[in-house]
MOPAC internal coordinates of N, CA, C and O (Angstrom, degrees):
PM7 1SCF
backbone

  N    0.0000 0     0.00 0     0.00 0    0    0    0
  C    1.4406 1     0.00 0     0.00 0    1    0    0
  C    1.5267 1   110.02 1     0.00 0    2    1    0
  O    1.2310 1   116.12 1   128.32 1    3    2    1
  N    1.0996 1   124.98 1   -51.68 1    3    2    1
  C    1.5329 1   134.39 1  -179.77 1    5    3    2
  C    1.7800 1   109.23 1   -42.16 1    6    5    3
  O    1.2310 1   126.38 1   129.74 1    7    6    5
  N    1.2396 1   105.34 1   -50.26 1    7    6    5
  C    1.3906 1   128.32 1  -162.91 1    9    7    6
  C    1.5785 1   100.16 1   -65.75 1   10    9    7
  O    1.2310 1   116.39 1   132.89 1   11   10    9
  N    1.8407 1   124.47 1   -47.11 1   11   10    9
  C    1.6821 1   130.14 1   141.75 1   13   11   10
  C    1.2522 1   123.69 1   -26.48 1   14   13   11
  O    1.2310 1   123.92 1   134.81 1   15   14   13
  N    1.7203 1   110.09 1   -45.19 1   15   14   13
  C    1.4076 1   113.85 1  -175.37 1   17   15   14
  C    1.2771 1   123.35 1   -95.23 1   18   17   15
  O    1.2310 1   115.59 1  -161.33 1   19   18   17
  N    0.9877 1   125.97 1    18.67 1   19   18   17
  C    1.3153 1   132.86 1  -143.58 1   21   19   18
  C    1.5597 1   107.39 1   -76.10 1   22   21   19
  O    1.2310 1   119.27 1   140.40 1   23   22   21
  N    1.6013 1   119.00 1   -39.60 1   23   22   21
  C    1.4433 1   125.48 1   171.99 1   25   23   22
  C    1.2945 1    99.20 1   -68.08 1   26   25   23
  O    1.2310 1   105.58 1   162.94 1   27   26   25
  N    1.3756 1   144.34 1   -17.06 1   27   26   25
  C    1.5858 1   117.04 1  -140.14 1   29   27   26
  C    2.3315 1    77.04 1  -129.98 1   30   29   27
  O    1.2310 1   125.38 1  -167.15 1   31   30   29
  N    1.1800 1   107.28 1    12.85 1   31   30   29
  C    1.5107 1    91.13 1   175.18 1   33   31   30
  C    1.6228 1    85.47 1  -126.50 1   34   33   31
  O    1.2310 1   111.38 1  -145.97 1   35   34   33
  N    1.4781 1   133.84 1    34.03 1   35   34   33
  C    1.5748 1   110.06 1  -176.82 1   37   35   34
  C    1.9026 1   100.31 1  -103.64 1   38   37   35
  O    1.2310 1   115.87 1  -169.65 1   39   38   37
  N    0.8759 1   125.44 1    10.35 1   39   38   37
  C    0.9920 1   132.90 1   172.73 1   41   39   38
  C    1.7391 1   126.38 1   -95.83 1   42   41   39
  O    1.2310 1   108.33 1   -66.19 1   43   42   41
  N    0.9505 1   139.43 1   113.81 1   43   42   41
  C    1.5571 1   143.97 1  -159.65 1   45   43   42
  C    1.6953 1   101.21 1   -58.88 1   46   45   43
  O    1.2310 1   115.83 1   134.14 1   47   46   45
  N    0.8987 1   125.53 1   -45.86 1   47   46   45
  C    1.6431 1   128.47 1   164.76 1   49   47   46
  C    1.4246 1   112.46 1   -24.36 1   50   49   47
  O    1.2310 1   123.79 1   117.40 1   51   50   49
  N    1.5165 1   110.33 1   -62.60 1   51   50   49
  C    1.3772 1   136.60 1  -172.52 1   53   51   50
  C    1.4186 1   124.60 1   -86.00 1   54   53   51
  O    1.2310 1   126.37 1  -168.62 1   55   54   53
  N    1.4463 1   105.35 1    11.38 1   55   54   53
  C    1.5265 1   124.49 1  -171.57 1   57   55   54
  C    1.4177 1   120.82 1   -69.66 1   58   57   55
  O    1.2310 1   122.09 1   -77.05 1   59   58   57
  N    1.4315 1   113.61 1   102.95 1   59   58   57
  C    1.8704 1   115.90 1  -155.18 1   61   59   58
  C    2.1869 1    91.23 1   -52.68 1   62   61   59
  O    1.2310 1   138.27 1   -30.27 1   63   62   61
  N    1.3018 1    82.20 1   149.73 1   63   62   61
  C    1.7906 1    86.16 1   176.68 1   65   63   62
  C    1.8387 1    94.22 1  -102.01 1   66   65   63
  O    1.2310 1   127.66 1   -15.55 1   67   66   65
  N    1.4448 1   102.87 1   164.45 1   67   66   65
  C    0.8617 1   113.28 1  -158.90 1   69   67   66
  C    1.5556 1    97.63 1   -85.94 1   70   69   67
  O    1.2310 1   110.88 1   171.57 1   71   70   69
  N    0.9662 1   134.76 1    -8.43 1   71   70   69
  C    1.8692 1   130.97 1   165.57 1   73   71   70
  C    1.1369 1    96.45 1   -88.10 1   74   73   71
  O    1.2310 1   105.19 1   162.76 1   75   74   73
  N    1.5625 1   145.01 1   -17.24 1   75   74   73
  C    1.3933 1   122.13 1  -168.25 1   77   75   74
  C    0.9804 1   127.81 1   -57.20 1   78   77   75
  O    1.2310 1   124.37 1  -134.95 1   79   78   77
  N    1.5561 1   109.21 1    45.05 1   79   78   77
  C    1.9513 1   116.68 1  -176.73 1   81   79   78
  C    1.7216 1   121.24 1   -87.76 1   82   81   79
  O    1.2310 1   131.62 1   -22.01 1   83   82   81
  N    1.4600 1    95.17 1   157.99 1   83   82   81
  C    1.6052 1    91.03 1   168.81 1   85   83   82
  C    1.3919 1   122.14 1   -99.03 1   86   85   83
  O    1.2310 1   120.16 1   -39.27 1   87   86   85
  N    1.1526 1   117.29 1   140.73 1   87   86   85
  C    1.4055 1   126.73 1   158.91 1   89   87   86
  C    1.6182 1   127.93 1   -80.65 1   90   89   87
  O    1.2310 1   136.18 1   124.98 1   91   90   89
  N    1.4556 1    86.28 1   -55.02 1   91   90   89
  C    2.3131 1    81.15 1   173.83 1   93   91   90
  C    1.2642 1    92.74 1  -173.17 1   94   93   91
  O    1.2310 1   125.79 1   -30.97 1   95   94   93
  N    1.3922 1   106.48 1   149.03 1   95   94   93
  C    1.1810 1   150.59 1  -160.52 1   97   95   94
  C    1.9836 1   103.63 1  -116.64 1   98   97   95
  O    1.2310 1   116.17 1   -75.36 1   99   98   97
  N    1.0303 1   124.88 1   104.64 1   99   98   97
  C    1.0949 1   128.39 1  -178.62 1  101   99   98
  C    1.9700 1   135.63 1  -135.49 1  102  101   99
  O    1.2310 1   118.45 1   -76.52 1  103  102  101
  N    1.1865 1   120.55 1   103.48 1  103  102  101
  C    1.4545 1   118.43 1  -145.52 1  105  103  102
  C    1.2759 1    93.07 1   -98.23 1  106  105  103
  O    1.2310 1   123.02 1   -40.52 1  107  106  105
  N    1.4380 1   111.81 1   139.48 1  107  106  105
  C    1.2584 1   142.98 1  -142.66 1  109  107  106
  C    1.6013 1   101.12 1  -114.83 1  110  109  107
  O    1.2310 1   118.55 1   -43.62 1  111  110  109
  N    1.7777 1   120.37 1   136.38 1  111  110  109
  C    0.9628 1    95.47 1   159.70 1  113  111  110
  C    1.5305 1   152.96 1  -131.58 1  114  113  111
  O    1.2310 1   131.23 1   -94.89 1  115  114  113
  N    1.5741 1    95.93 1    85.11 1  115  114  113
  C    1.5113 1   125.72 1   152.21 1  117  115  114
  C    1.5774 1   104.06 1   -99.90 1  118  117  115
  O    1.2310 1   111.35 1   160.54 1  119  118  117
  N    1.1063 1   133.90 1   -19.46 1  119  118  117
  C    1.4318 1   133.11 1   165.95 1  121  119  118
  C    2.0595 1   103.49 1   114.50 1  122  121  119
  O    1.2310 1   126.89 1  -169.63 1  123  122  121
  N    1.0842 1   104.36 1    10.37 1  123  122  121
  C    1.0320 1   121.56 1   160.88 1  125  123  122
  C    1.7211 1   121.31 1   -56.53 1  126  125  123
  O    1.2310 1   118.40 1   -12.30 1  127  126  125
  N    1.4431 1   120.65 1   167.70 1  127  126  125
  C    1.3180 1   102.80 1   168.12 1  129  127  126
  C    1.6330 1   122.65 1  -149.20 1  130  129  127
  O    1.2310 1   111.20 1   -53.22 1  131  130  129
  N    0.7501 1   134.18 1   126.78 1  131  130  129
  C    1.8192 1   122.62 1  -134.05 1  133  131  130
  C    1.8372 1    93.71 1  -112.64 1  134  133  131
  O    1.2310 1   127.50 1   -66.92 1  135  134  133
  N    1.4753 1   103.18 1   113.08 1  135  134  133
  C    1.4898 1    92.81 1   179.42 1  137  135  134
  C    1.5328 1   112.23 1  -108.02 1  138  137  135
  O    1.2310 1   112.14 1   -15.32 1  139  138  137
  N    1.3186 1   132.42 1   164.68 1  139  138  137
  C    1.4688 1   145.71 1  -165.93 1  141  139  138
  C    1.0197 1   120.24 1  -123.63 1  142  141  139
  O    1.2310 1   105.84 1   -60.87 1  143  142  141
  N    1.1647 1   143.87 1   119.13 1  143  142  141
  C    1.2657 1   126.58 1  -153.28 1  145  143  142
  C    1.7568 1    87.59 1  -137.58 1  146  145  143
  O    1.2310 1   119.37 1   -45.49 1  147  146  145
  N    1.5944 1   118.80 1   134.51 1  147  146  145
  C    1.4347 1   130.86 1   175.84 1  149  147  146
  C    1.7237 1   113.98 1   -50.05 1  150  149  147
  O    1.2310 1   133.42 1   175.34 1  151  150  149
  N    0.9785 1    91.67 1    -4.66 1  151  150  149
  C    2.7509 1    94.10 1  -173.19 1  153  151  150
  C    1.5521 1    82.79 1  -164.46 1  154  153  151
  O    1.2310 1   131.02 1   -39.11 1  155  154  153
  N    1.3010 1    96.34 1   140.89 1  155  154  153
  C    1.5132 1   116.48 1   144.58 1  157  155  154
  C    1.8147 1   109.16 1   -43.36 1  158  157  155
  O    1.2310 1   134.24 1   118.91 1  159  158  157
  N    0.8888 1    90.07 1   -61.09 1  159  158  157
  C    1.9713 1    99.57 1  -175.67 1  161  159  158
  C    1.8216 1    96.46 1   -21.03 1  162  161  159
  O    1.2310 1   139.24 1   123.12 1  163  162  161
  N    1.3873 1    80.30 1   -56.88 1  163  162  161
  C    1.7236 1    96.75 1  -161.85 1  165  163  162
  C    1.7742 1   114.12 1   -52.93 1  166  165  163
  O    1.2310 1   127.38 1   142.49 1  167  166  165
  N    1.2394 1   103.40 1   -37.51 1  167  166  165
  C    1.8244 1   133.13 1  -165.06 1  169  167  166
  C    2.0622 1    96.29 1   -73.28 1  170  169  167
  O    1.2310 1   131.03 1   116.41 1  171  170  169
  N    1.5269 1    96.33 1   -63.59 1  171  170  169
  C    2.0458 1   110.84 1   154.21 1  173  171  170
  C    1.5164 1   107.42 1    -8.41 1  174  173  171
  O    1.2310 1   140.19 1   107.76 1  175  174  173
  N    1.8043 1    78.44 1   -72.24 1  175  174  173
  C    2.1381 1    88.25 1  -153.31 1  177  175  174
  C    1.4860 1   110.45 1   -65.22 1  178  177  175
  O    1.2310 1   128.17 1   150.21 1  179  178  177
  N    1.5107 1   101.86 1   -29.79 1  179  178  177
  C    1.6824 1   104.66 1   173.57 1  181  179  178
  C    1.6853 1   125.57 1   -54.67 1  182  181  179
  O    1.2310 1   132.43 1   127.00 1  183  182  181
  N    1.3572 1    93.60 1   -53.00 1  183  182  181
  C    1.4870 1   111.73 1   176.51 1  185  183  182
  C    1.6666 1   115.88 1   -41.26 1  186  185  183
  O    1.2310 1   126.43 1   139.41 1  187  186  185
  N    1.4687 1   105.24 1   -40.59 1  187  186  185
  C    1.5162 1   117.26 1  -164.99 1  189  187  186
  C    1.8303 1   100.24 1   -53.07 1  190  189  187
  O    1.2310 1   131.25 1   -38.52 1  191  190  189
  N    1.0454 1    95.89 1   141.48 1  191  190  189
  C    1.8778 1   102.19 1  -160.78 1  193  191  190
  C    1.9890 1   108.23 1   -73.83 1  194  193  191
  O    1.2310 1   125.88 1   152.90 1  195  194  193
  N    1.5134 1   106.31 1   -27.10 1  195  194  193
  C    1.2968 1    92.04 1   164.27 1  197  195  194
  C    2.1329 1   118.01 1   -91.53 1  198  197  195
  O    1.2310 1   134.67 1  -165.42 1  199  198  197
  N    0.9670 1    89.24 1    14.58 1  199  198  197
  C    1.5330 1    92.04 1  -161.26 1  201  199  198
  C    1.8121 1    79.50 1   -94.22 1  202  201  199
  O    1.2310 1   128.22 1   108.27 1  203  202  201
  N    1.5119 1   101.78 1   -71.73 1  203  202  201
  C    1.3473 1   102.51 1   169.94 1  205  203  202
  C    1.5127 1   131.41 1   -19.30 1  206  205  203
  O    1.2310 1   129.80 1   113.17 1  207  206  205
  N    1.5522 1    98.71 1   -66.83 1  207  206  205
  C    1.7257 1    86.55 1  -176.12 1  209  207  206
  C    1.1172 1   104.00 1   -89.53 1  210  209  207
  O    1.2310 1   108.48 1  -137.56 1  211  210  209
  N    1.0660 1   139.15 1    42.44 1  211  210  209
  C    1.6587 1   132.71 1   144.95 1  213  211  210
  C    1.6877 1   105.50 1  -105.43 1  214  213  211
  O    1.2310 1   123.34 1   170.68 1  215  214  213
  N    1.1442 1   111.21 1    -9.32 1  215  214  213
  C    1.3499 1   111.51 1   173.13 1  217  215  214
  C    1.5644 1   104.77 1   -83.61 1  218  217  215
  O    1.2310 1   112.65 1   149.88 1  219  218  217
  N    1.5074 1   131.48 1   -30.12 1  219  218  217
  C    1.3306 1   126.15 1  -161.24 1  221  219  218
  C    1.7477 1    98.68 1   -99.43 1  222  221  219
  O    1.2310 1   122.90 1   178.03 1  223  222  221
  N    1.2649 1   112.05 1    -1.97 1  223  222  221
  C    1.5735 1   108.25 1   178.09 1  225  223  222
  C    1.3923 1   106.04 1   -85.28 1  226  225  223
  O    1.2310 1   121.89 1   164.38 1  227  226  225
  N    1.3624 1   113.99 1   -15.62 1  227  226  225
  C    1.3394 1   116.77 1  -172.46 1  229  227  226
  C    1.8490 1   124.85 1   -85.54 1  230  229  227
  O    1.2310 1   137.62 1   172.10 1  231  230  229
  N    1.7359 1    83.46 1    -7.90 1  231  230  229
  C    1.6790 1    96.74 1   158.42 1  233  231  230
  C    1.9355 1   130.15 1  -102.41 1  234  233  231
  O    1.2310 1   110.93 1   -32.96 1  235  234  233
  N    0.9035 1   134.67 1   147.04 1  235  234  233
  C    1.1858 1   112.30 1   164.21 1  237  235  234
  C    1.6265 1   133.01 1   -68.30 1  238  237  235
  O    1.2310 1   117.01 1     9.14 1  239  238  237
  N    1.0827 1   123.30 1  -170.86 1  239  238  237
  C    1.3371 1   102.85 1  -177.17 1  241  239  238
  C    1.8851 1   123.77 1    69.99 1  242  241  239
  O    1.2310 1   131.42 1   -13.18 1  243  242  241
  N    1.4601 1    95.57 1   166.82 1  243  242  241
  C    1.9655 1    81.07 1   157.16 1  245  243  242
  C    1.4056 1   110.99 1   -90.43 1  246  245  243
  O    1.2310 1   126.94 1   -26.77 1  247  246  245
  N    0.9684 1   104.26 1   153.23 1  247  246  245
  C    1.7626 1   135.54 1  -167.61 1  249  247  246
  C    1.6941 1   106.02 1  -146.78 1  250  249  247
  O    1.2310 1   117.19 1   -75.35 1  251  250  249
  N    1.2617 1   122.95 1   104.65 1  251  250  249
  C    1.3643 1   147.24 1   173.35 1  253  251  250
  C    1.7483 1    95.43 1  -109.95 1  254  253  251
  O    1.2310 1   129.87 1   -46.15 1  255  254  253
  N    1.6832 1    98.58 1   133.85 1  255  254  253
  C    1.3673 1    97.99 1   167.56 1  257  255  254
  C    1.9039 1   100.56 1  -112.68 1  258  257  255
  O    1.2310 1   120.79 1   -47.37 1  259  258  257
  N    1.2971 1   116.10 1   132.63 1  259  258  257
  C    1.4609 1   104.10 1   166.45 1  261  259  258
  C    1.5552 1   110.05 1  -133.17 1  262  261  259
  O    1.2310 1   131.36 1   -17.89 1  263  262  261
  N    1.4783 1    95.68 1   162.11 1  263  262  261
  C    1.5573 1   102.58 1  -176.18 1  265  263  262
  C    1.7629 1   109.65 1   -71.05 1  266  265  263
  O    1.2310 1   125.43 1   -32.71 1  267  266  265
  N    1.0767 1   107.17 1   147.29 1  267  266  265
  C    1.7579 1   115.58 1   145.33 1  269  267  266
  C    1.8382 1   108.33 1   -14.25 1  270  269  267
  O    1.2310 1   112.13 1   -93.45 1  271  270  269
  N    1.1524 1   132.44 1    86.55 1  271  270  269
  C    1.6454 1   101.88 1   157.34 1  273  271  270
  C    1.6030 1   105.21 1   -97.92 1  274  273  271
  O    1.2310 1   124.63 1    -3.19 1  275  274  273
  N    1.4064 1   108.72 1   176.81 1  275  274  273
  C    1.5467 1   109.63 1   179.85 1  277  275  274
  C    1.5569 1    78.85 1  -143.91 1  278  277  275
  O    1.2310 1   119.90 1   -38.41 1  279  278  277
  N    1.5272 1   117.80 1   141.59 1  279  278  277
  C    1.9025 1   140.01 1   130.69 1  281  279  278
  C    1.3406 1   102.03 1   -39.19 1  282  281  279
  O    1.2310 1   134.59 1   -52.50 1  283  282  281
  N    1.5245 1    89.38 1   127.50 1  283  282  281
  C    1.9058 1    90.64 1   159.90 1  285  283  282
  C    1.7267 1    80.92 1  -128.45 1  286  285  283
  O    1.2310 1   132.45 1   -28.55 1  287  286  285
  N    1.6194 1    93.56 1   151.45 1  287  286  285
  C    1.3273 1   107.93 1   173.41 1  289  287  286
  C    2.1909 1   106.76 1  -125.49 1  290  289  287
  O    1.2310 1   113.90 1  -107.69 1  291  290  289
  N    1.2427 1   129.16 1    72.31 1  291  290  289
  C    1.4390 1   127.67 1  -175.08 1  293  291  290
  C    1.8703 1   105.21 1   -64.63 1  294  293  291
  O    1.2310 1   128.12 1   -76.67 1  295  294  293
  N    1.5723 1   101.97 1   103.33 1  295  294  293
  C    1.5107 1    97.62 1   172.58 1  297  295  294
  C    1.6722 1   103.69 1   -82.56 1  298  297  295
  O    1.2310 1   127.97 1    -9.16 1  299  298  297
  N    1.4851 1   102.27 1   170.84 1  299  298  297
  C    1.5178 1   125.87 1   169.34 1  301  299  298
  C    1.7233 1    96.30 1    53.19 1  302  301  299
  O    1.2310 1   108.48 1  -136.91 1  303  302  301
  N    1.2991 1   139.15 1    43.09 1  303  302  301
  C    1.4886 1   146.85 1   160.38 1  305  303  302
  C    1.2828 1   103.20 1   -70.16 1  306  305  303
  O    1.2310 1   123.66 1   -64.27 1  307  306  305
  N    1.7514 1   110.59 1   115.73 1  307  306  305
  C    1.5115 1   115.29 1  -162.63 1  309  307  306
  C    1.8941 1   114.43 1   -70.22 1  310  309  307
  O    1.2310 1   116.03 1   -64.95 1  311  310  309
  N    1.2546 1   125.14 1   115.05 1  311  310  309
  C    1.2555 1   102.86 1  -163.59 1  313  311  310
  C    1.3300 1   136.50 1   -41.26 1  314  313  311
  O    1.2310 1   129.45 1   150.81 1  315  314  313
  N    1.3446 1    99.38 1   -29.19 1  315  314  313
  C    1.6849 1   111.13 1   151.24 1  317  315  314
  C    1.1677 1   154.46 1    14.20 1  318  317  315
  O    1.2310 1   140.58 1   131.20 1  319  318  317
  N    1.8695 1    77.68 1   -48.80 1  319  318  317
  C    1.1779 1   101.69 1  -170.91 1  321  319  318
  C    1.6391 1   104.23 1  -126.34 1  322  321  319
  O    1.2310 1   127.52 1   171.35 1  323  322  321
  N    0.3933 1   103.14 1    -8.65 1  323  322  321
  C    2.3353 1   114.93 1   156.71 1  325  323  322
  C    1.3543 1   109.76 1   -25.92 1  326  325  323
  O    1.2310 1   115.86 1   141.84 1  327  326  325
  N    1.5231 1   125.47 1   -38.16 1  327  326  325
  C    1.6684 1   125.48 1  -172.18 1  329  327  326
  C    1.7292 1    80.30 1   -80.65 1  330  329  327
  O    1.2310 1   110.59 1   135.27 1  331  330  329
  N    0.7389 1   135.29 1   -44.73 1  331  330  329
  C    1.5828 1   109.23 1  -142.29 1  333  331  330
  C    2.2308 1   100.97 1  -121.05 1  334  333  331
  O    1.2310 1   132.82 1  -138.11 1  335  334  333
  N    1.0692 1    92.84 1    41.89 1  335  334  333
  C    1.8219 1   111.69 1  -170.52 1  337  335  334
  C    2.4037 1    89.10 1   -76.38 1  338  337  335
  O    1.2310 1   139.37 1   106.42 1  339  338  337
  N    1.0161 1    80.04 1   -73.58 1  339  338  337
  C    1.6619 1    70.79 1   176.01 1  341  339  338
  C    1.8767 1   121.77 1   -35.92 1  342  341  339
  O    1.2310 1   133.03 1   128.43 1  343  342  341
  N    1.5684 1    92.42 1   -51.57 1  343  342  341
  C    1.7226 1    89.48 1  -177.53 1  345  343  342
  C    1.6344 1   112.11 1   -74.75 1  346  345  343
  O    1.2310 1   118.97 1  -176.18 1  347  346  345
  N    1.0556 1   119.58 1     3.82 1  347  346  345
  C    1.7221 1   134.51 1   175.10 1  349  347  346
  C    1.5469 1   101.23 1   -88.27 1  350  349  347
  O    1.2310 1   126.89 1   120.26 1  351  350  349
  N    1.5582 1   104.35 1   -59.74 1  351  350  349
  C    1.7394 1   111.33 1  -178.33 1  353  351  350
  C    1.3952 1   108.64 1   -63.86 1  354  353  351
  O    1.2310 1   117.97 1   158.09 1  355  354  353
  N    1.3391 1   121.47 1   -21.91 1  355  354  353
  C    1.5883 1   100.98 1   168.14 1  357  355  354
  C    1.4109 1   144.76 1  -109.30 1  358  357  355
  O    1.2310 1   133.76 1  -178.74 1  359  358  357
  N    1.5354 1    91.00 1     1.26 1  359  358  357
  C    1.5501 1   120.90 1   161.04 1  361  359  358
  C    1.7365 1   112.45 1   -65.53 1  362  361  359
  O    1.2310 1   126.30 1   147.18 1  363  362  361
  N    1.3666 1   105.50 1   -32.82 1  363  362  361
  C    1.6295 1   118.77 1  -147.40 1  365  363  362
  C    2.0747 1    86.09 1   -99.31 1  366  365  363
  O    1.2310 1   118.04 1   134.49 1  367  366  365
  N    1.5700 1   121.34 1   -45.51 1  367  366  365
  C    1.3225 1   130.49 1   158.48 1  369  367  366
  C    1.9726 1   103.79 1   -36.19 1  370  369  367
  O    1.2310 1   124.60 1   108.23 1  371  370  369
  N    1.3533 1   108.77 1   -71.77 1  371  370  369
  C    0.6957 1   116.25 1  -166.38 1  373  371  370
  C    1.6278 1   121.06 1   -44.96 1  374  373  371
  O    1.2310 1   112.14 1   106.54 1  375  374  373
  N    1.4411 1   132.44 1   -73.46 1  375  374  373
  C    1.4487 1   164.95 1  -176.37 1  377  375  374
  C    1.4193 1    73.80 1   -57.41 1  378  377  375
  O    1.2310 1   103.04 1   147.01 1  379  378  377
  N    1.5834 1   148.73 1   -32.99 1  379  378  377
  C    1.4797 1   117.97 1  -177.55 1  381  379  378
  C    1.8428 1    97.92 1  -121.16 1  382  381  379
  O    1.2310 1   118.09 1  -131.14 1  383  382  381
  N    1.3971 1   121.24 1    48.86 1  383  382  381
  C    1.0979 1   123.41 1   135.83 1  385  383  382
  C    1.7932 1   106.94 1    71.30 1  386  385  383
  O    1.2310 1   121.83 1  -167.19 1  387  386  385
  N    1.2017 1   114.10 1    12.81 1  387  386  385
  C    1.1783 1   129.76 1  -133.78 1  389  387  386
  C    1.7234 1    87.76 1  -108.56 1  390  389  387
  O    1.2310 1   109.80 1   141.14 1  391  390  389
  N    1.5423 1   136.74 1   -38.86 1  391  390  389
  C    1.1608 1   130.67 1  -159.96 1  393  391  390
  C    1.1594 1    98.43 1  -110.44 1  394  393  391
  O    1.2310 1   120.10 1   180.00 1  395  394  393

């Protein structure tokens, strides 16, 4: 894989870390494919959007990499607080690394 990436890791930004290992590779079935990565660190460097699509050229086909999302559902949220729901959702994005 490295040897694919080779233009898109010559830059120090993009510098594979040394945990950026895999653990397992597991295909899902919606046809999806769920990867594992040994550190968060490692899961980070993947995500990064040029790191990424040099990772998805290295398959045939389309190949989209996406993060983990999770639904949150907050019951009984005092309406109160309705004007300011965006500046909550991006505080709450934020503190979980998410945007």
């Amino acid at each position: 894989m490295d040897s694919y990436m080779a233009d898109d890791l010559q830059e120090d930004a993009n510098k594979k870390p040394d945990d950026a290992k895999f653990v397992a590779v597991r295909i899902l079935k919606n046809g999806g494919v769920l990867i594992q990565m040994v550190t968060e660190n490692g899961a980070e460097w993947l995500k990064q959007k040029k790191i990424s699509k040099g990772f998805e050229r290295c398959f045939p086909g389309m190949v989209t990499i996406k993060g983990k999302t999770y639904q949150v559902v907050v019951q009984f949220l005092p309406t109160r607080l309705q004007h300011c729901l965006k500046e909550i959702t991006a505080h709450i994005e934020e503190k979980n690394k998410m945007s």
